[in-house]
Each structure stands twice: as C-alpha cells, then as structure tokens.
N, C-alpha and C positions, 0 to 999 in steps of 0.2 A: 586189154580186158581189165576192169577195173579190180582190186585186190580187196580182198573183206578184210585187209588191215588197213588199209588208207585213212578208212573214218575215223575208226577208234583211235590211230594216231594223232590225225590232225585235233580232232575232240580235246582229247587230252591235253595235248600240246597248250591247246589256246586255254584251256582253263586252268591250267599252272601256269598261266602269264598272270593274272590276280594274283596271285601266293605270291611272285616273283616280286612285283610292285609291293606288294604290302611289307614286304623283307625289307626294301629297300626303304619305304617311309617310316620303319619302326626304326631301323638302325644306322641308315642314312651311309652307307657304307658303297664307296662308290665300282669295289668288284660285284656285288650285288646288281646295282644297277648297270652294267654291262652285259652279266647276265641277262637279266631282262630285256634288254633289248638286240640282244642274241637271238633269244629265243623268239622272240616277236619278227625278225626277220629271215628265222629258220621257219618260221607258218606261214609267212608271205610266200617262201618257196617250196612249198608241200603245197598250197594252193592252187601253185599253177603246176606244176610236177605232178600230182597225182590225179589220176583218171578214176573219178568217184559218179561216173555213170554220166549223170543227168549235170554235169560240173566237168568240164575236161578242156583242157588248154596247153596238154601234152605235146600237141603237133606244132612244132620249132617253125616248120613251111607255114600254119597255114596266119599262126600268130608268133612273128618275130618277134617284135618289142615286147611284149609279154612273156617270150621268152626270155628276153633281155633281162627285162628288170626279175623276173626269177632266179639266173644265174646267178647277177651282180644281188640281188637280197641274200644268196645263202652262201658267198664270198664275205661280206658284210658281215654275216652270224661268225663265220669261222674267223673272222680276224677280232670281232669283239670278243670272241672265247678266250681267244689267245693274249690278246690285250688283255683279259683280265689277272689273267696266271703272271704275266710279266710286264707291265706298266708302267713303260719305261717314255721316254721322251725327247726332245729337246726343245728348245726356245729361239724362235725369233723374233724377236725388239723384246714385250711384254707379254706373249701368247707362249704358253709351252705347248706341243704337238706330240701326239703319243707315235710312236713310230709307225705303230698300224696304218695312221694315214696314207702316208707314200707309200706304202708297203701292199694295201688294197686298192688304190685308185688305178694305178696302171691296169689294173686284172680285171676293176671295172669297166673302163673303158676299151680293152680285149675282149670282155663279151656284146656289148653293146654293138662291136662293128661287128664279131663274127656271125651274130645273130640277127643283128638289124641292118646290115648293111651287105652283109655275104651268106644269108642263107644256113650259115651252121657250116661253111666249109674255107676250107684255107685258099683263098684270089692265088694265083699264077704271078710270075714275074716279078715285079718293082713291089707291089701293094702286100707282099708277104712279109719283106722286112718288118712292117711295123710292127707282126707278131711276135717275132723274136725280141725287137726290140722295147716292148712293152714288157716282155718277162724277164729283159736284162733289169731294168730301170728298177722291176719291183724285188728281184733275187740282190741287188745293191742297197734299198732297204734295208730286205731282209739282213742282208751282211753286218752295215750298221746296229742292227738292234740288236744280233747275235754280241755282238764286241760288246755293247753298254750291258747287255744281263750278266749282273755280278752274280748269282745264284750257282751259273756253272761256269766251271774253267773255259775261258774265251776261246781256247784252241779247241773243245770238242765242242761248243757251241757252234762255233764258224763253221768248223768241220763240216758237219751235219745241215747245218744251211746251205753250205756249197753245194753237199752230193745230194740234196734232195733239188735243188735248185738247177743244179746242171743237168739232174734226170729227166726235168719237167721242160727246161730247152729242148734238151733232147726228143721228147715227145713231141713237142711243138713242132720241130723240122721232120720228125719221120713219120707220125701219124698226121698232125694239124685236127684242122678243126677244133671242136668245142672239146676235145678230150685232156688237152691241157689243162682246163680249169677244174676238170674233176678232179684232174693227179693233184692239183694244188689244192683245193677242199679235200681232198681224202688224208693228204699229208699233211695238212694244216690240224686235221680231227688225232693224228695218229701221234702227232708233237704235241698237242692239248693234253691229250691221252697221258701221256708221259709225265709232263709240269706238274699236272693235278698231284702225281704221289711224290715227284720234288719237293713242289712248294707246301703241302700241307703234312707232309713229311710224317703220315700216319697210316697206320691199317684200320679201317671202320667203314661200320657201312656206305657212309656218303663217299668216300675217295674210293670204295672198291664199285659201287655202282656207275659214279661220273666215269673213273678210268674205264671200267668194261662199255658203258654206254659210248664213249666218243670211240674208243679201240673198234665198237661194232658198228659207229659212222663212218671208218676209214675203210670198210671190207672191200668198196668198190674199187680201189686204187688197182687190185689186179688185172681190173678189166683195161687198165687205159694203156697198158702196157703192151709195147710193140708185139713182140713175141709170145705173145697171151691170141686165143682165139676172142672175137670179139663178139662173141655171141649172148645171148640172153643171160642173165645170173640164175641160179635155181631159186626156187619160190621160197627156200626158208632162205635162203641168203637174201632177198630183195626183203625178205619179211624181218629177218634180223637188224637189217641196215636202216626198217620200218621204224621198230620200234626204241632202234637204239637212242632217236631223240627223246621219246618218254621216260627211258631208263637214265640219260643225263640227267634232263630236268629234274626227276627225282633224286638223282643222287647230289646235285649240287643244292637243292631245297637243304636237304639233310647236310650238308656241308656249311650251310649259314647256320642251321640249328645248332650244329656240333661247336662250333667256333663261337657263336652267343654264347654256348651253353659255359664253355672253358673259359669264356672272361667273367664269367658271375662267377664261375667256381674260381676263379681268380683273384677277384674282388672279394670274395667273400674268404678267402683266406687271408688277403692283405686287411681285412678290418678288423679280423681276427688278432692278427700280428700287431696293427696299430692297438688294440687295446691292452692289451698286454705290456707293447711298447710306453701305454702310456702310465701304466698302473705300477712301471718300474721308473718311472719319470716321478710318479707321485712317494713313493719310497723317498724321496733325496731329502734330506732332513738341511735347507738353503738358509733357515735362519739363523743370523748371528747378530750382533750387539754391536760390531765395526765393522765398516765397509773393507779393510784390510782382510780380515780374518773371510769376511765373504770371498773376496777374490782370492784367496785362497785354494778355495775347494775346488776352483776350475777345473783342475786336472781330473780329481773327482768326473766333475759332470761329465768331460769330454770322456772318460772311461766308460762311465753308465753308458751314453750313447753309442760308443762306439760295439759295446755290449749288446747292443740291443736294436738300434734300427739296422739300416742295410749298407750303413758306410763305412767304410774299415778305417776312417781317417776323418779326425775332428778337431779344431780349435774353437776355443772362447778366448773372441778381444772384448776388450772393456775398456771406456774410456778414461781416463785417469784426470784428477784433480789438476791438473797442471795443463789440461785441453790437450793434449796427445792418447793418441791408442795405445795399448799397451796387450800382446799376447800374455794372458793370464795365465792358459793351461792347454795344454794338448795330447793328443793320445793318437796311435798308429802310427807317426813319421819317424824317419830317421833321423840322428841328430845333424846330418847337414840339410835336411830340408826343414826342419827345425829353427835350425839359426837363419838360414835366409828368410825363412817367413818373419820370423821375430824381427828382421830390421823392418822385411817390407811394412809392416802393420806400422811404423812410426813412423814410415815416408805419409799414410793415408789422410788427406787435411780431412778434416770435425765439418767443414761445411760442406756441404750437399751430396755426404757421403749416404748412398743407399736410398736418396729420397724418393718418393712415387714418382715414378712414373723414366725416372734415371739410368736404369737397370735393366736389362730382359726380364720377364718371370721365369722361374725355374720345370716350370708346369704348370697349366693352364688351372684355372682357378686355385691361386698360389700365392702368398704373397712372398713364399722365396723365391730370391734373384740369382741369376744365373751371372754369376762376378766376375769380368774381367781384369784380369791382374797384372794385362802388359803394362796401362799407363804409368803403374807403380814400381816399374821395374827400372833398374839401370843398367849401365853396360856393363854386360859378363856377369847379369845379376845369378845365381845358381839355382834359381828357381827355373829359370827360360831353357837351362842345362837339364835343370829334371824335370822337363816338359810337366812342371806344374802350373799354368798359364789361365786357370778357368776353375771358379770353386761356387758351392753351391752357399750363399748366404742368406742365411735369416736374420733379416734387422730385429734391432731391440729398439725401436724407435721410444724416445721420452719426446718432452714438449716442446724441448726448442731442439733437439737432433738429436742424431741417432744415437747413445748410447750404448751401443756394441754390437756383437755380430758373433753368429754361431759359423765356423767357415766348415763346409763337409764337402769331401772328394773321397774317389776310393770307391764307387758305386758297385755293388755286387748286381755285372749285369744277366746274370743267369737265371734272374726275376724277371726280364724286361726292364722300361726302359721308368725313370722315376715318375710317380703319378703324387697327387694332389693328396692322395690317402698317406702315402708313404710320409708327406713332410708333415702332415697335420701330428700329431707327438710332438713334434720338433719345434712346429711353431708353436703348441704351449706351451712347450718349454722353455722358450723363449720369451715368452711374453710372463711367463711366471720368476724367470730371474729378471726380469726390469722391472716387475713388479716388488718382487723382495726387495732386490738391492737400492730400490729407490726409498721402501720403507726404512731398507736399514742407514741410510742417510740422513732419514728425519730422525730418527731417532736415536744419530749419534749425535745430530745437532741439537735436539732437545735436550740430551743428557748431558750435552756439554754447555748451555746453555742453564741448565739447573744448578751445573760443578761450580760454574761462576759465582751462580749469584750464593750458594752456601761460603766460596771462598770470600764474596764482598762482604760476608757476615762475618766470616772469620776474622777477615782483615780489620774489620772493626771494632769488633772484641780483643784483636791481639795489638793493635794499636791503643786501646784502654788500658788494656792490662800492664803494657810495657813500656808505655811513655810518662807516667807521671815514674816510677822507678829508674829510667834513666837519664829523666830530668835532674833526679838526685844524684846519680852519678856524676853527669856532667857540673853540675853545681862543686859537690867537694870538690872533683879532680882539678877542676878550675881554682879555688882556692889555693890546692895544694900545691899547685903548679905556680903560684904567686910567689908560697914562701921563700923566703931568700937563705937559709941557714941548711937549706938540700942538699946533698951530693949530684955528681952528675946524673949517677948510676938513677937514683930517683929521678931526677929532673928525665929522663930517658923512659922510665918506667913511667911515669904520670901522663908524658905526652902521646906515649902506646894506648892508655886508655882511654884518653880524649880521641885518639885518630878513630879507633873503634867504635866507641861511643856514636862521634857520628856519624860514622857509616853505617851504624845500626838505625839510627835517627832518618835516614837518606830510605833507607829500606822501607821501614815503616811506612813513611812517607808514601813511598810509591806502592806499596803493598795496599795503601788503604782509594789510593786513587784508582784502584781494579776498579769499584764497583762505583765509581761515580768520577765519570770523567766528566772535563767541562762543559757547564750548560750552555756554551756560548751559542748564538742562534745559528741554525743551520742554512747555508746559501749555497749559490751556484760557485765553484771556486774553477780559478786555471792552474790544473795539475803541471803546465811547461811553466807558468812562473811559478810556483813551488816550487819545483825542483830545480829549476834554474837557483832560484836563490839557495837553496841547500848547499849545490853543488860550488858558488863562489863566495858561499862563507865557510865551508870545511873542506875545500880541498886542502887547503893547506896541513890539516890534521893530519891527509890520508899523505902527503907530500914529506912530512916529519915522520910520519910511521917506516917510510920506503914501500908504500902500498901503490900498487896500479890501480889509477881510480876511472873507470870508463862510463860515460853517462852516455846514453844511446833516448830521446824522444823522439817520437815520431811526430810529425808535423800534423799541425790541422787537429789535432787530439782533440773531442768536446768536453766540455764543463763538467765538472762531475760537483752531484749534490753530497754538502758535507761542511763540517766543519774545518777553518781554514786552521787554526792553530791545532785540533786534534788530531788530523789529517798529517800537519809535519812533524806533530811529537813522533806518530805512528813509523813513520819512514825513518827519523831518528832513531829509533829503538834497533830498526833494523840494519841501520848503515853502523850502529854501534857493534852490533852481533857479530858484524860480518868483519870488520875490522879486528875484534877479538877473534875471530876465529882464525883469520889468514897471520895473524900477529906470531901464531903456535909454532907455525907452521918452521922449519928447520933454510939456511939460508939459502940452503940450493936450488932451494923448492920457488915456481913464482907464487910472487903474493898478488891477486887479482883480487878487485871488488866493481862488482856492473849493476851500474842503473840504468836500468831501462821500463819506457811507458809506451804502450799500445794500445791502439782501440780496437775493440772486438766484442761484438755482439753485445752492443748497447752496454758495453760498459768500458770502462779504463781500467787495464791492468796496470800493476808498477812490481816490477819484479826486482830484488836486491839479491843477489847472487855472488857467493864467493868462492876460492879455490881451495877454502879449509878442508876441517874434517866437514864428512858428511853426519845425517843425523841420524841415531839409534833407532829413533820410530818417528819417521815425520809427521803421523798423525796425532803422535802426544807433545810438537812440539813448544806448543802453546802451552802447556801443563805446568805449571812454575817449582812441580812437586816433584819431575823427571828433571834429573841433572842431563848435560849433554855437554861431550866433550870439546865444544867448538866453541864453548863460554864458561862465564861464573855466574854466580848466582845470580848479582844485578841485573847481566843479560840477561840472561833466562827469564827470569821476573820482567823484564822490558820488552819481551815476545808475548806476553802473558799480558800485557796493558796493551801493547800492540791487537790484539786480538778483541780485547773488547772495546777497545775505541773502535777500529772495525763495524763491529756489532751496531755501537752508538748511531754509527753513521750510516747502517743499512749496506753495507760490506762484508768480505767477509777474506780471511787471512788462512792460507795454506801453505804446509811447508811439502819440498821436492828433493828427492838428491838427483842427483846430475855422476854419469858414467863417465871418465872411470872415477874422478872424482868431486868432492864440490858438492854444494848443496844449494838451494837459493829459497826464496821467503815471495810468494806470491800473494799481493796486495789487491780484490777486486771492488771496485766502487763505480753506481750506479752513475748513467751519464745522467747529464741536466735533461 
C-alpha cells in the first residue's frame, strides 16, 4: 500500500538535485559533485522502490531488471557518499581510480544476477559460490581502501571493515538472497554517518543533520539480520528511513554553505593580515646613498618579515659586485643552519637562477617558487642533515638576471596550507628592495661619477697651483747640487730634495691625468694579446720581487671595445697594487698575484687578485682620498685612474676581498 511519505520524499529529493548541481558549478568542488550524483541515483532508486499508487515497480517477480538497476542505483549512491568523505585511490598507467570502483562493482553485479537471473533468491549447488565470492572480491577492496585512509588509525579502520564485511558473508550464506545488499547499503549509510563528524570535525547544523539523516538511512540493517524476525518495519520506521534521504540532502546542502562560508571568513581574515603585513613592509625606511650600507639592513628586513608574515624563518641573498650571491641577512635559523646556508647561497651560479618558467610556483597564481636546494648541496652538506631541502623563494628579478631572492621556510601550518594572499606582501617587498637597491646603485654611480669629475677640477687647479713652485725648487736644487765647494752632508741633503721633488712632480702628473685620459681612438682590441704581452714583458719584475705570478685566459675570449694603450695603463695600475700589496706581506706568508680573463655575459672580465692585505671598504677603493693598507699613495692614486679610464672606455672597475684572505680588483669591459 502506497505510503503518503513516498511522494513528498521523492518531490523533494529531485528538487534539491538543482541546488546540488548549482553548488557544484559555483565552487567546482568535486565532494560536491559526488554528492550530486549520489543523490540523483538514491531517486533513481525511490522510483522503482516506492509504491506511489498509479507508479509501482516494487514487485522484484514481476519486473526483474528494474529491479536490478534499482538495487545497483542505490549501491552506486551509497559508495559515492562514501567516496566522498574518503577519496582516496590508486593509479594504473596514467588513470587514478577512486577505490569505490572495485569496491561497488562486484555488489553490482550481485544484484543484477540475483534479481535478473534468480528471481530475488539464492540458486542451490555450484551457481551459489559466486555470491560469496563477489562479496569476498568487494570486502578486499574494501580492506584496501580501509589501509590508504590516513584519517583513522589503519588498525581500527581495517578492523571495522573486516567485521562489518565478515557480517554481511555471513548473511550471504545464512539468509541469501537480496538481503545482503541491504546489510551493505545500510552499513555503507551507518559508516557515512560516522566520516561526516570525522572528517568535518564540527558540531553544526549541516554535520548534525547529514550524520542523523544517513544514521536514519541505516535503520533497515536490523532487519537483514539472521536472528531478527523478518517481518514488515513499523510505519514511522519505514517513514523515518523515508525521510532520512531529505534530511541528508539538507544537511550536506548546509555543509557546502558552511565550508564556503569558513574560507571567505578565511580569506577575509588572511587579506586582513596581508594588509597589515604590508603597511609594516611600508614602515622599512630601505633608502640609503651605498649599496653597502643597503645590504646592510638585511637582517633588519628578514626580522620585519619574520615579525609579521607566517614564516618563522627568512633570508635575503643578494647578489654581489663580483657576480656571486651572497646571504646578506637572516632571521629564525640557527647558527649551523646558518652557516650551511651561507656556503650554499655561493655554490648558486647568476645564470638561470630563478627564471620563468625554471622553478615550481609556490602557489597558484604566484610568482613565488617553490626551491629546490638538493642540486646545491654537497656531500654531508648539513643542510640534507637538517632536512632543510625546499625553501619558498621570491625572485628579485633585474634586467639581465635575477638579482636576489627572499628564501622563507618555517610555514606556520595551523593557518592551512600557503595561498597567493599570504605571499602577495612578500612579493612587494620584494620587488620594492630591487627596486630601491637598484636606485641606490645609480646613484652611487652618479655621485661617484660627479666625485670625479670635481676631483679632475681639483687636479687641475692643484697641478697650477704647484708646478710652477716646484719648477723652482727643482731649478735651485739642481744648481745647488752643481756646486762643487759642498760638503757631503749637503750633497746628501740636496739630492733628498731633488728625489722628492720628483716624485711629487710624477704625482701631479698622474693626479692631473684623472680627468682626461688619452683621446686615442677607440677600437675593437684582443684582451689575450694584451695581456699576453703584459705578462712577457713584466714577469720578470714579479720574478725579482719573489712574487708568484699566475695568468689564467680563457680561450676564444671576444674583442672588447676600448682603448688599446688605456686599456693596458688600466691593468698596469693594477698588477702595480697587487704587487705592492703582496710585497708587505712577512716571508712566511706566500706572495701570490693572478691574472685572469673570462667571458661572461657580453662582456670581458680581467680580474688581478692578490694574497695581500685585504681592503678597508672596497667600495671606496677607487677614492684616491682613502688610504688602504695594501699600498701607497702612488697606488692608490693608480686605482683611481684605473677607474676612470674604465669609465672612458664604457667599463667599469670593482674592488672584492676574497676569504680568508686577499683581495682582487675586478676589471669589466664591453665585448665588440
């Protein structure tokens, strides 16, 4: 007799299959759509299941296969319920399979024969095995998929597969028939039932409605049970077990709402925190007048950050004048992961470090990269020891490569997992220190470029002012130095002033050629015959000194534009320094001096490197105004013409110290 709940279930049912769909094209979330077609195959079988009068296809005899595809439609709903709460899988070749597949297909094809082929009742003899053996095949699934959900401990997972598994054999041989698949639909709703307050790990309406609705789709299980009378259910129990599909539906509707509703409130507190994050980003006072004093603040920055976004652990590299990275500043590490990192970062080569497309992203719409740091390691590097192996980096990309990198690990994951919002602070601030520190480059260059040219004016006012005066000096002394009626003691004293004199004379000289080096024409020159010839007309110098002279070119080197004689005064200046410098040096110590030329990115490097003292500020080593202890005066002044012939020639001269000691003079000029 037909139930005056039927309709208003099925009604329902199918008209929260719209909502269902619509959830799933707004958020695209594929436990949603499982739902959905849960539910669309739990009213496939309430259609042929319920006796709605003038609509009935309840009788198993007289429509088998209609009862068939009934069964197997509301085995189908309950393994996609469950598939959704645990979604788990495996893979063969390039296809992953959700475990549900094997898991429901045996029990499909269990109803299909026992309904389309035997009537609704269990065959006699040989043709019985296959029932058992279709519920072995799907309870080994099951077993499977119990052991992959990490959610619960695998031993009560299993557990609970077993005995619910071994119960429903059990049924199979001592009842038969179709009452098997109800015990496994009823159990399947009552382990759904379960998942829901696991997995969403909440008390609220949607998980106290889903759990009671699936709980009141499992009420039938007592019936299939041996020792149970097997007689009609009472009319609110058939009617509770009615309704219980419209009370799920409603309650996992409200479970997509609740779960949108916590990642807006989610979001809407992380763009909270980014502004914040970034208005303490806009606080950092990064301007300074030297690129020195810039990289300085590192520590600084990496402090603020670590302050303030969700990483407990920060470095800033930057790349360094001398084409190496260099960890600038850090904050959260300890001092040995510290110092491992500080070598790693000077293993990292300048080219195609961080480029598009190189890298993982770190989070989808991101341009931070997700860094892996094995290829930089070595053996027993102590980084692999403190499973630091993967850092989240934000390029500081400049125009021809990357100039540095923000490195962050240390995720605080009790937020969730890092999103697109969380780095955006991070990548402005990132792009606003390459932005600064690129300005403050220009505008060390310019002000060092202005220093010049006031010093070329100096030099020429001071070469006026003090060469017609010790034109006269040199004049008497030279007289006096004629007379023959002198004593030694004079003759000794006269020749002190002459040696002076010129040397002050030799000063000038070079002091005035700062600002106007020769106008010879400029060409395409070969830096290997250059320095070849340097090297076999003064080694013998460096051979009288007891200096080790090692000249290192690389082959194949191109032409570089420049002046050919100012070009070798320039590297004169510097094999001069270097030689003074190693000269100091006490005799235990070796005395080392190396030329070397490379080619790298469209230009010619010529590096002169010694084992002297190293320099007090290598960026004022060109200053003629800073003493340094690795020269005299001359020298120093001969770094200082070094640097603007440089200039002359569209080059440009950098000084380095070298660990643990040593210093060298880094010469760059444009290829042809």
């Amino acid at each position: 007799m037909p139930d005056s709940y039927h309709l208003p279930a099925l009604v329902l049912t199918v008209l929260l299959l719209p909502a269902f769909f619509q959830l799933y094209l707004r958020f695209r979330d594929t436990r949603t759509l499982l739902w959905f077609l849960g539910f669309f195959f739990a009213a496939i079988r309430m259609l042929q299941y319920y006796n709605l009068g003038w609509w009935n296809y309840t009788d198993t005899v007289a429509h088998p296969w209609i009862a068939s595809i009934g069964q197997a439609s509301i085995l189908i709903s309950s393994g996609l319920f469950l598939a959704s709460l645990a979604p788990l899988g495996f893979r063969i070749g390039r296809f992953r399979i959700l475990y549900a597949v094997p898991f429901i297909i045996p029990l499909i094809v269990y109803a299909f024969l026992i309904y389309g082929v035997y009537d609704g009742k269990t065959p006699n003899g040989y043709p019985f095995l296959i029932f058992p053996a279709l519920g072995g095949l799907s309870l080994f699934a099951g077993c499977a998929w119990a052991i992959s959900y990490r959610g619960i401990p695998r031993g009560i997972a299993l557990a609970l597969c077993i005995i619910l598994g071994a119960a429903g054999l059990w049924i199979c041989v001592r009842v038969g028939g179709d009452w098997p698949l109800v015990y496994v639909e009823c159990a399947i709703h009552g382990v759904t039932a379960l998942l829901v307050f696991y997995v969403f790990r909440r008390i609220s309406p949607g998980t106290v409605l889903a759990g009671l609705g699936f709980l009141a789709w499992s009420l039938n299980i007592g019936e299939t049970l041996p020792f149970i009378h097997h007689g009609e259910p009472t009319l609110w129990a058939v009617r509770a077990i009615v309704m219980s599909k419209v009370v799920a539906a409603i309650g996992m509707i409200l479970l997509a709402l609740e779960d949108q509703l916590a990642i807006n409130q989610t979001g809407q507190v992380r763009e909270r925190h980014a502004r914040e994050e970034l208005e303490a980003y806009t606080r950092l006072n990064l301007a300074r007048r030297r690129v020195d004093d810039f990289d300085r603040q590192a520590t600084l920055i990496c402090q603020s950050i670590v302050s303030n976004s969700r990483f407990k652990q920060a470095a800033l590299v930057l790349l360094q004048s001398s084409g190496h990275y260099h960890l600038a500043g850090a904050d959260g590490f300890d001092d040995a992961t510290l110092n491992a990192l500080e070598a790693l970062v000077t293993r990292i080569p300048v080219a195609g470090f961080l480029d598009v497309g190189s890298v993982p992203a770190a989070a989808e719409h991101s341009p931070a990269l997700s860094l892996d740091l094995n290829p930089f390691l070595v053996p027993g590097d102590d980084l692999a020891r403190l499973k630091l192996t993967t850092v989240q980096a934000i390029p500081m990309r400049g125009r021809a490569s990357t100039e540095g990198a923000i490195f962050l690990t240390g995720i605080d994951d009790l937020a969730g997992p890092v999103s697109a919002v969380d780095l955006l602070p991070l990548e402005v601030l990132a792009s606003r220190l390459q932005s600064v520190r690129s300005q403050t480059m220009m505008l060390e260059k310019l002000v060092e470029a202005e220093k010049f040219v006031g010093l070329g004016q100096l030099a020429g006012n001071v070469t006026r002012q003090l060469n017609n005066p010790l034109t006269v000096i040199l004049g008497y002394a030279s007289l006096l130095d004629e007379t023959e009626d002198l004593s030694p003691q004079a003759h000794k004293a006269i020749e002190a002033i002459l040696n002076e004199a010129r040397h002050m004379r030799l000063t000038l000289e070079s002091l005035a050629r700062i600002s106007r080096p020769q106008g010879d024409q400029i060409a395409a020159i070969s830096v290997t015959e250059l320095l070849n010839d340097l090297e076999q007309l003064h080694r013998s110098e460096f051979v009288q000194r007891s200096i080790d002279f090692r000249v290192h070119i690389a082959p194949a080197l191109p032409r570089v534009l420049g002046n050919a004689q100012q070009v070798r005064q320039a590297v004169l200046y510097c094999l001069q320094y270097a030689m003074d410098a190693v000269e100091k040096l006490d005799t235990t110590t070796e005395k080392t001096v190396r030329l070397e030329a490379v080619a790298e990115n469209n230009q010619v490097q010529i590096l002169v490197a010694h084992s002297g003292a190293r320099f007090l500020v290598p960026a004022r080593a060109f200053d003629p105004f800073i003493p340094e202890p690795a020269g005299d005066d001359s020298t120093t002044l001969g770094l200082s013409m070094c640097a603007s012939i440089l200039r002359e020639n569209n080059g440009k001269a950098s000084a380095m110290n070298f660990e643990p000691r040593g210093a060298g003079i880094l010469l760059e000029l444009q290829a042809a």
